[in-house]
C-alpha positions in Angstrom: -18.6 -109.2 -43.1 -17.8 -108.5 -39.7 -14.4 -109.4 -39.1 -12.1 -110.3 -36.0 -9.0 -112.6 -36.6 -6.7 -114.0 -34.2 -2.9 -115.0 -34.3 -3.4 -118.8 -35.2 -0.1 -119.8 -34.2 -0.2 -119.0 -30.3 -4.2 -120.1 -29.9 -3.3 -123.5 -31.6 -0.3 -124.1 -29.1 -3.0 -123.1 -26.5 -5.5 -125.9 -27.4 -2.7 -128.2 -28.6 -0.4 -128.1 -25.0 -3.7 -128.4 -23.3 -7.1 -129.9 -23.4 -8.9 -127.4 -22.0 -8.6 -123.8 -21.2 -10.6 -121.0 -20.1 -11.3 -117.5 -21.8 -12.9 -114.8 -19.8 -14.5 -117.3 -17.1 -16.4 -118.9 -19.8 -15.1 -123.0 -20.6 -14.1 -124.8 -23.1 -12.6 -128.0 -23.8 -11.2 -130.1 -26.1 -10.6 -133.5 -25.7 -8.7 -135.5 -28.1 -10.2 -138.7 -29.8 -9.1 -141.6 -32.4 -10.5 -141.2 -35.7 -12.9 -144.2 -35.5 -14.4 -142.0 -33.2 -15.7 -139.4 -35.5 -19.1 -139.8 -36.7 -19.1 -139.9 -40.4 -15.3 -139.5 -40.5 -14.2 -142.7 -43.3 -17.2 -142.0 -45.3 -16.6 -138.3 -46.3 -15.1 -137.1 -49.9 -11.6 -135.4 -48.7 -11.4 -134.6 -52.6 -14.4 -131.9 -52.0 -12.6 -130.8 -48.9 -9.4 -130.1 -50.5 -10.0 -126.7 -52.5 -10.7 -125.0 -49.3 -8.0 -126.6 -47.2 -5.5 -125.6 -49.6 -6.9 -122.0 -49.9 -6.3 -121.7 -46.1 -3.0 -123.2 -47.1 -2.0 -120.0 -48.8 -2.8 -117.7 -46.1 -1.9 -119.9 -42.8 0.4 -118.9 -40.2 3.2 -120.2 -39.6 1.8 -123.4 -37.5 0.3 -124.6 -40.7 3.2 -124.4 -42.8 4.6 -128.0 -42.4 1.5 -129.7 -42.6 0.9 -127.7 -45.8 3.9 -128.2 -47.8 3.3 -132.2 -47.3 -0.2 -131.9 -48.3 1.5 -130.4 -51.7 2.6 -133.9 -52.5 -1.1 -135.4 -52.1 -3.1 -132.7 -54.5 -3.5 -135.6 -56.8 -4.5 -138.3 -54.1 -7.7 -140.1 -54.2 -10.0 -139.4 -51.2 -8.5 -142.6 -49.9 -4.7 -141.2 -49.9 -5.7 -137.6 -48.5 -7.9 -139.5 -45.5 -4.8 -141.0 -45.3 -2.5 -137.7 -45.2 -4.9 -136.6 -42.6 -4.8 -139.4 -40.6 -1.2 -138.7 -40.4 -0.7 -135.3 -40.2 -3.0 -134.4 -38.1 -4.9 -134.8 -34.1 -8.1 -134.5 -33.4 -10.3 -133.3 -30.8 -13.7 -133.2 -29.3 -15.2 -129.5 -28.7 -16.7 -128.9 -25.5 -18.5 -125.3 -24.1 -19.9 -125.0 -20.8 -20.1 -128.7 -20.2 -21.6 -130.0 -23.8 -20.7 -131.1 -27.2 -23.7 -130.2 -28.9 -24.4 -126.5 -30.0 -26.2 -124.4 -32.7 -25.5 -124.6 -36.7 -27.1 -122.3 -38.9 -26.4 -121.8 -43.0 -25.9 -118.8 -45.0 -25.1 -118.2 -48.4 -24.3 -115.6 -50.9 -27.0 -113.7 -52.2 -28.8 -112.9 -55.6 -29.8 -109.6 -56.6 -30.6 -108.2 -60.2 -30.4 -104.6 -61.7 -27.7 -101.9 -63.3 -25.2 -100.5 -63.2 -27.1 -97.4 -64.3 -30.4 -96.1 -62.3 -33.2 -97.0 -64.8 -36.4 -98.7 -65.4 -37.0 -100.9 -61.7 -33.3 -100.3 -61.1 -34.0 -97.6 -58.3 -32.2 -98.7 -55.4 -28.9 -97.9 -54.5 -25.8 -100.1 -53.5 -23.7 -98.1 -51.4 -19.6 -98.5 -51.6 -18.3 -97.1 -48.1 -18.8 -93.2 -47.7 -15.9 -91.3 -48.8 -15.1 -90.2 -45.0 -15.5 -93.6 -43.8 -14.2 -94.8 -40.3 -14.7 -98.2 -39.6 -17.0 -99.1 -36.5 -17.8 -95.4 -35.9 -21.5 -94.9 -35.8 -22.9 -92.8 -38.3 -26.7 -92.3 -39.8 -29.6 -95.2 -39.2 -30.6 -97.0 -41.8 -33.9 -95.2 -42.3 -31.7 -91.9 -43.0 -29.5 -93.0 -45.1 -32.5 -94.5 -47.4 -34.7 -91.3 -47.3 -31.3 -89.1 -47.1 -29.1 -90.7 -49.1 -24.8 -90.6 -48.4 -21.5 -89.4 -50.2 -20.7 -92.5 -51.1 -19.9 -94.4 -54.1 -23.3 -96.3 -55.8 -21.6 -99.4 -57.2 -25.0 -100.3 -58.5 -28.9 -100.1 -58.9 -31.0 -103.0 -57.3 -34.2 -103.7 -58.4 -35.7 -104.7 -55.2 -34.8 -103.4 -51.5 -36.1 -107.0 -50.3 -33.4 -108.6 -52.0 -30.6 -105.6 -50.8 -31.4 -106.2 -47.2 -31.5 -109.9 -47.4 -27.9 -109.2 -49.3 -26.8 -107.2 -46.2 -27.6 -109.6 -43.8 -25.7 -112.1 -45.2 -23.0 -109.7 -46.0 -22.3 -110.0 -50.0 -24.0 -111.3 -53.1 -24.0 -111.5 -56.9 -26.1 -108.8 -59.1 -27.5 -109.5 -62.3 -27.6 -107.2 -65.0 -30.5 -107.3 -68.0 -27.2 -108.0 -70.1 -25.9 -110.7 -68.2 -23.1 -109.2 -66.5 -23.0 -110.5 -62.7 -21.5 -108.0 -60.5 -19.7 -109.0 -57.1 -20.6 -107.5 -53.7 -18.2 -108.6 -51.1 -18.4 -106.4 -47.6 -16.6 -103.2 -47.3 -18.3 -102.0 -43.8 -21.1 -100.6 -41.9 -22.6 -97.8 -40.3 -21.7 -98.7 -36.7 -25.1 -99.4 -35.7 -26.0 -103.2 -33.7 -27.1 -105.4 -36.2 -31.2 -106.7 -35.1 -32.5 -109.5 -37.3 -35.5 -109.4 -39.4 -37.1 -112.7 -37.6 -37.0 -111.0 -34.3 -38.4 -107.6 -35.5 -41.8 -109.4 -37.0 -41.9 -111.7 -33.7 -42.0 -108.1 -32.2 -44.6 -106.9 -34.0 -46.6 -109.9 -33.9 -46.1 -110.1 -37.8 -47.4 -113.8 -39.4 -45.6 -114.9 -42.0 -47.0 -118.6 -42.4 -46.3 -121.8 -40.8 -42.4 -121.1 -40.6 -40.0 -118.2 -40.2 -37.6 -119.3 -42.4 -35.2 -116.8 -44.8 -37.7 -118.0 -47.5 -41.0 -117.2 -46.1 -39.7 -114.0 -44.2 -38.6 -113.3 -47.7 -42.2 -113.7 -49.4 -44.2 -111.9 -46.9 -41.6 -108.7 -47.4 -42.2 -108.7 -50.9 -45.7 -109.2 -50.9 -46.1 -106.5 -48.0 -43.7 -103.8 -49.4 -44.7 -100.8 -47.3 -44.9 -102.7 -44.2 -41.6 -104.3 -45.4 -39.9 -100.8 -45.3 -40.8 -99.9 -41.6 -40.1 -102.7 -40.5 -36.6 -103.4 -42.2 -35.8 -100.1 -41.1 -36.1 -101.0 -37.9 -32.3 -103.0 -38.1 -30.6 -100.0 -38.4 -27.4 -101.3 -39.2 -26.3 -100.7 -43.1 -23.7 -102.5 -45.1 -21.6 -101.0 -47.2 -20.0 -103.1 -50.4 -17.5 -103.3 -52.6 -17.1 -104.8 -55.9 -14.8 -107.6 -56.7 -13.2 -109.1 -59.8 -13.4 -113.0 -59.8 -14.7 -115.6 -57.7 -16.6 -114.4 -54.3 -17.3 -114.5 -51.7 -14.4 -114.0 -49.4 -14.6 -114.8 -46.0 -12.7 -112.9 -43.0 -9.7 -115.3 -43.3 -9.0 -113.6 -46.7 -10.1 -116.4 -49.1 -12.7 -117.3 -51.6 -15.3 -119.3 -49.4 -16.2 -123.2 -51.0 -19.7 -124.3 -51.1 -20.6 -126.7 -48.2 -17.1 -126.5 -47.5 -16.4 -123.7 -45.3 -18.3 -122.7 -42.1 -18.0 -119.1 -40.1 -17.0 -119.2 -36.6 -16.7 -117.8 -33.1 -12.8 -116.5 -33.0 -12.5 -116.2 -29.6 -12.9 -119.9 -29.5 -12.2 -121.1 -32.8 -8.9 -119.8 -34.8 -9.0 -119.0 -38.5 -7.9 -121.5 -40.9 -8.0 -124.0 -38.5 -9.2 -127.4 -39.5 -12.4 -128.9 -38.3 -14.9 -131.6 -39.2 -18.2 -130.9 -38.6 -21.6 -133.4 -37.5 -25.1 -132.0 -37.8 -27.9 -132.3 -40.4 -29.3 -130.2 -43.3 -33.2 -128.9 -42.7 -34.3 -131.6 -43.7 -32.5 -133.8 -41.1 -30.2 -135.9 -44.2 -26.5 -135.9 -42.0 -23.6 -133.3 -42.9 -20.4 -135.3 -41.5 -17.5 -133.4 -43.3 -14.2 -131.7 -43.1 -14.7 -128.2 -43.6 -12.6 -124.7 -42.8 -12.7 -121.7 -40.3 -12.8 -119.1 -42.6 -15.1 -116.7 -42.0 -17.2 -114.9 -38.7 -20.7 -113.3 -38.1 -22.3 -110.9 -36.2 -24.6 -113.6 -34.8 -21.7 -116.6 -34.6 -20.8 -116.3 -31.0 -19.9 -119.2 -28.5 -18.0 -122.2 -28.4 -19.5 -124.6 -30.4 -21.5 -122.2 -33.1 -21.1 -122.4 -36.7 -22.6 -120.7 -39.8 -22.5 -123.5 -42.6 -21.8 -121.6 -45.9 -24.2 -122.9 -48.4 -22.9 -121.2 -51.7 -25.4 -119.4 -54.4 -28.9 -120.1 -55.8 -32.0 -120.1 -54.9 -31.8 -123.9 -53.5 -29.0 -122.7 -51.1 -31.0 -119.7 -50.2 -33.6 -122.4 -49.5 -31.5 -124.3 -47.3 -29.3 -121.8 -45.1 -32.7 -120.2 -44.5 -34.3 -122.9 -42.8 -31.3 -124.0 -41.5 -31.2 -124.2 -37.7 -29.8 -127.5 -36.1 -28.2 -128.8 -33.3 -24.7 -130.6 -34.2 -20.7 -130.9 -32.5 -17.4 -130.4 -34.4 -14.2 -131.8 -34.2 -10.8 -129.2 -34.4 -8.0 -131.1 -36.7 -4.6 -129.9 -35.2 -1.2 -130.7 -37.0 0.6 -132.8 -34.3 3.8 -131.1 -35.0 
C-alpha cells in the first residue's frame, strides 16, 4: 500500500500537551472526554480488540511501551478487566477537523483472486513483483503499456481474470487461489509512480450505468460482463501495483503488522499517528452501529483529512460486499496513554 509513517512518540506529546494544534493552516482538535461519553464505549468486546492492540504492541514506539508491558498482565482478562485496563491506562479524546466531529468512513478488504502459478488454461494474466530496476515513486510506463508491453519484472503468478487483478490493486493485496488449493499472498511491493484515479469516477466520466448503485460489487459485475469496455476503461487509472508474495498471515498494513478483521482501520498520518489507539462510531451499509476500539495501522491513497478512516473488513466475498458499499458518515475517539 501506499505508505507514510510518522515518529509516534513526538506527535502523541503534540496532541497529548495540547488539545488542539494546527498542521499546515488546516485545524484540528482534540478535546478530551470521560468515558461515559463515548458512544457505544461499555458495550464493546475489548477481547476482539486485543489481537490487534497487542500487534501494535510489538512494533510501538517508545510512548507505548509502558502502557504495553502492563497490558501483558491482562492477556487473559475478560472484556470486563481489559475495559477496565483501559479505563486506566489510558485518555481519551474527541476528534475535531475544520470545526466538526463527523467525517467520512469507507471499508476495504483484502481481495480474492484464483489462478497459477504457471500461465495455463484461463490463467493468462500476469501478477507483476516490482521491476528489477525498480525506484520507488519514480514514474515509469502507464498501465495500458505495461499490459500490452509487458515489464522485466518478476510474474509471481497467473490470474484468471484482470477484473479481479485490478480490483486487487486497488485495494493493494489479496489472496490467489490455485486449482490445487494452494492460496498465494499478495501484499504490496510498489507502483509505477503514476496518480491513482478510481474506477467509480472513470464510469461517472463516461456516463457508464452500472445499475441502481455504484458500489465495489456492482462496478465489479458490469466489468466482467463488459470485458472489452472493462479494459479501456480500467486503463484509464494508470497507476499499477506491483506485489509481492508473503508467507503467513496477510495482509500487512503500513505500520508493519498483520491487519485484524473489523479491527483495524487505515488512516490519514498527517493527523492521525500509527499505532495509535482509537475507538471508532459509524455504521455498516446497512446502517447496524460499529462502536469499537480499533488500530491505526495502515494508510491509503484516498484516506486524507482529519477525521477519515478506511475500516478494514477482512476476506470473502461478504466483506467484499460490505467495504464496497461502504460509505458513511461517523467520529472517532484517539485513546492516549496518560503517562
Amino acid at each position: 500500500m501506499w505508505r507514510k509513517v510518522l515518529f509516534l512518540a513526538s506527535t502523541l506529546t503534540l496532541i497529548a500537551c495540547s488539545s488542539s494544534f494546527l498542521d499546515k493552516g488546516r485545524s484540528f482538535h482534540t478535546q478530551p472526554v470521560s468515558w461515559s461519553q463515548i458512544p457505544g464505549w461499555g458495550k464493546d468486546d475489548f477481547r476482539q480488540a486485543l489481537p490487534s492492540v497487542l500487534n501494535s504492541c510489538a512494533k510501538a514506539p517508545q510512548k507505548m511501551i509502558h502502557f504495553c508491558q502492563g497490558l501483558n498482565a491482562h492477556i487473559n482478562d475478560d472484556s470486563e478487566g481489559l475495559r477496565q485496563y483501559f479505563e486506566k491506562k489510558l485518555q481519551a479524546y474527541l476528534v475535531t477537523s475544520r470545526g466538526s466531529s463527523v467525517g467520512k468512513i469507507t471499508g476495504y478488504y483484502e481481495a480474492e483472486l484464483t489462478g497459477s502459478r504457471e500461465r495455463m488454461n484461463g490463467a493468462q494474466v500476469p501478477v507483476y513483483g516490482a521491476p528489477y530496476d525498480y525506484v520507488p515513486n519514480k514514474k515509469t510506463y502507464p498501465r495500458e503499456e505495461i499490459e500490452l508491453m509487458g515489464i522485466n519484472a518478476p510474474v509471481i503468478a497467473w490470474a484468471d481474470d484482470p477484473v479481479e487483478l485490478f480490483i486487487a490493486q486497488v485495494q493493494g493485496s489479496g489472496r490467489l487461489t490455485t486449482p490445487s488449493g494452494e492460496v498465494i499472498h499478495l501484499g504490496y511491493a510498489g507502483n509505477n509512480g503514476y496518480t491513482f484515479t478510481g474506477i467509480g469516477q472513470i464510469l461517472i466520466d463516461e456516463g457508464v450505468d452500472t445499475g441502481t448503485t455504484r458500489s465495489m460489487p456492482a462496478i465489479r459485475d458490469w466489468l466482467q460482463a463488459h470485458p472489452v469496455e472493462a479494459q479501456r476503461l480500467m486503463r484509464k487509472n494508470k497507476r499499477y501495483i506491483y506485489f509481492r508474495e508473503i508467507q503467513g498471515e496477510t495482509p500487512y498494513g503500513t505500520a508493519g503488522v498483520v491487519l485484524t478483521p473489523e479491527r483495524s482501520v487505515a488512516v490519514d498520518t498527517n493527523y492521525i499517528p500509527m499505532h495509535t489507539i482509537m475507538f471508532l462510531n459509524t455504521s455498516t451499509p446497512d446502517g447496524t452501529p460499529i462502536q469499537k476500539m480499533v488500530m491505526a495501522q495502515d494508510t491509503g491513497t484516498a484516506i486524507k483529512g482529519g477525521i477519515r478512516a478506511d475500516y478494514f473488513w477482512g476476506h470473502g466475498e461478504q466483506a467484499f460486499e460490505n467495504a464496497g458499499r461502504m460509505n458513511q458518515s461517523g467520529s472517532y475517539y484517539v485513546l492516549l496513554p496518560k503517562d
